[in-house]
C-alpha positions as CSV (number, residue, x, y, z in Angstrom):
1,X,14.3,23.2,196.6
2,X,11.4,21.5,198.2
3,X,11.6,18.6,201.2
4,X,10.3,16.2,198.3
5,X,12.6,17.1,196.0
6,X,15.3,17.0,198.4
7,X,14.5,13.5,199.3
8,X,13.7,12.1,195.8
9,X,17.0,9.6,194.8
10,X,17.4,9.6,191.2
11,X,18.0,6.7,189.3
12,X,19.5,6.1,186.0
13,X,17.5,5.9,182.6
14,X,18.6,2.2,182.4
15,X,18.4,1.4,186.4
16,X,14.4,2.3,185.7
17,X,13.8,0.4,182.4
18,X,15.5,-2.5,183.9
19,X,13.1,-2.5,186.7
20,X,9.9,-5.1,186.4
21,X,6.2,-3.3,186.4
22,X,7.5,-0.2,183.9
23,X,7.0,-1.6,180.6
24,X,4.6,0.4,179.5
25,X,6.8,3.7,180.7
26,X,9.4,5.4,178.8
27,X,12.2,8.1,180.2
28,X,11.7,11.7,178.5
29,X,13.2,14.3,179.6
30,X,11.1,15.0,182.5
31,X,11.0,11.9,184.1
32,X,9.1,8.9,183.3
33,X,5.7,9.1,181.6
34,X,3.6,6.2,180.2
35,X,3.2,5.5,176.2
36,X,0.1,4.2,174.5
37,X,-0.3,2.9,171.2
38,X,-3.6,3.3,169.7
39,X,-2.7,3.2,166.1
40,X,-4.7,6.1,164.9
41,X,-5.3,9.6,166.0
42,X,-9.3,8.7,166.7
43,X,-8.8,6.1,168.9
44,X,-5.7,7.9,170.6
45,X,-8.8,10.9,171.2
46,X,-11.0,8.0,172.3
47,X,-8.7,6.9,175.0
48,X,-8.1,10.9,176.0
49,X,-11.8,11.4,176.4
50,X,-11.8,8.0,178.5
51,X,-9.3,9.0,180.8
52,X,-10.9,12.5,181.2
53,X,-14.2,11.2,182.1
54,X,-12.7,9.5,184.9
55,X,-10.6,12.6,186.3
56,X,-13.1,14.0,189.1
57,X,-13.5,17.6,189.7
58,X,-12.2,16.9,193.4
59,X,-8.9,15.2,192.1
60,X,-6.1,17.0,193.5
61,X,-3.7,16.0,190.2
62,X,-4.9,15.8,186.7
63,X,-2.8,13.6,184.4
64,X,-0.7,15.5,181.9
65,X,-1.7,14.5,178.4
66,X,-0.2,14.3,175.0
67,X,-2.1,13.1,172.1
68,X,-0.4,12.2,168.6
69,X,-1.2,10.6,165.7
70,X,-0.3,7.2,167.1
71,X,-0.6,7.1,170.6
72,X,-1.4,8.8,174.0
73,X,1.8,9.9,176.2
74,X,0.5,10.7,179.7
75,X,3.1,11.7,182.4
């Protein structure tokens, strides 16, 4: 176990949705990742290839991204 992971306090799934600023998050089962609806699977592959053109080559973390037919998940 890490010093970070040692000092992270966990919370519950409804302690975090009942926070303010998180609508737009969602609890899996690796934490909490972001949700967007595009409505189709183009402009869900739109919004990837947005958010990869703003990824530098220098950025230390890379977003984790899941496209489906409806939406984006990014964690």
């Amino acid at each position: 176990m890490t010093h970070a992971e040692r000092t992270i306090e966990r919370i519950r799934p409804r302690q975090f949705h009942e926070a303010v600023g998180v609508e737009d998050r969602r609890v899996l089962g690796e934490g909490a990742c972001a949700y967007f609806r595009t409505g189709s699977f183009v402009a869900g592959a739109r919004l990837v290839h947005e958010i990869a053109q703003r990824v530098g080559p220098e950025d230390d973390h890379r977003p984790d991204i899941d496209l489906r037919p409806e939406g984006v998940r990014s964690g």
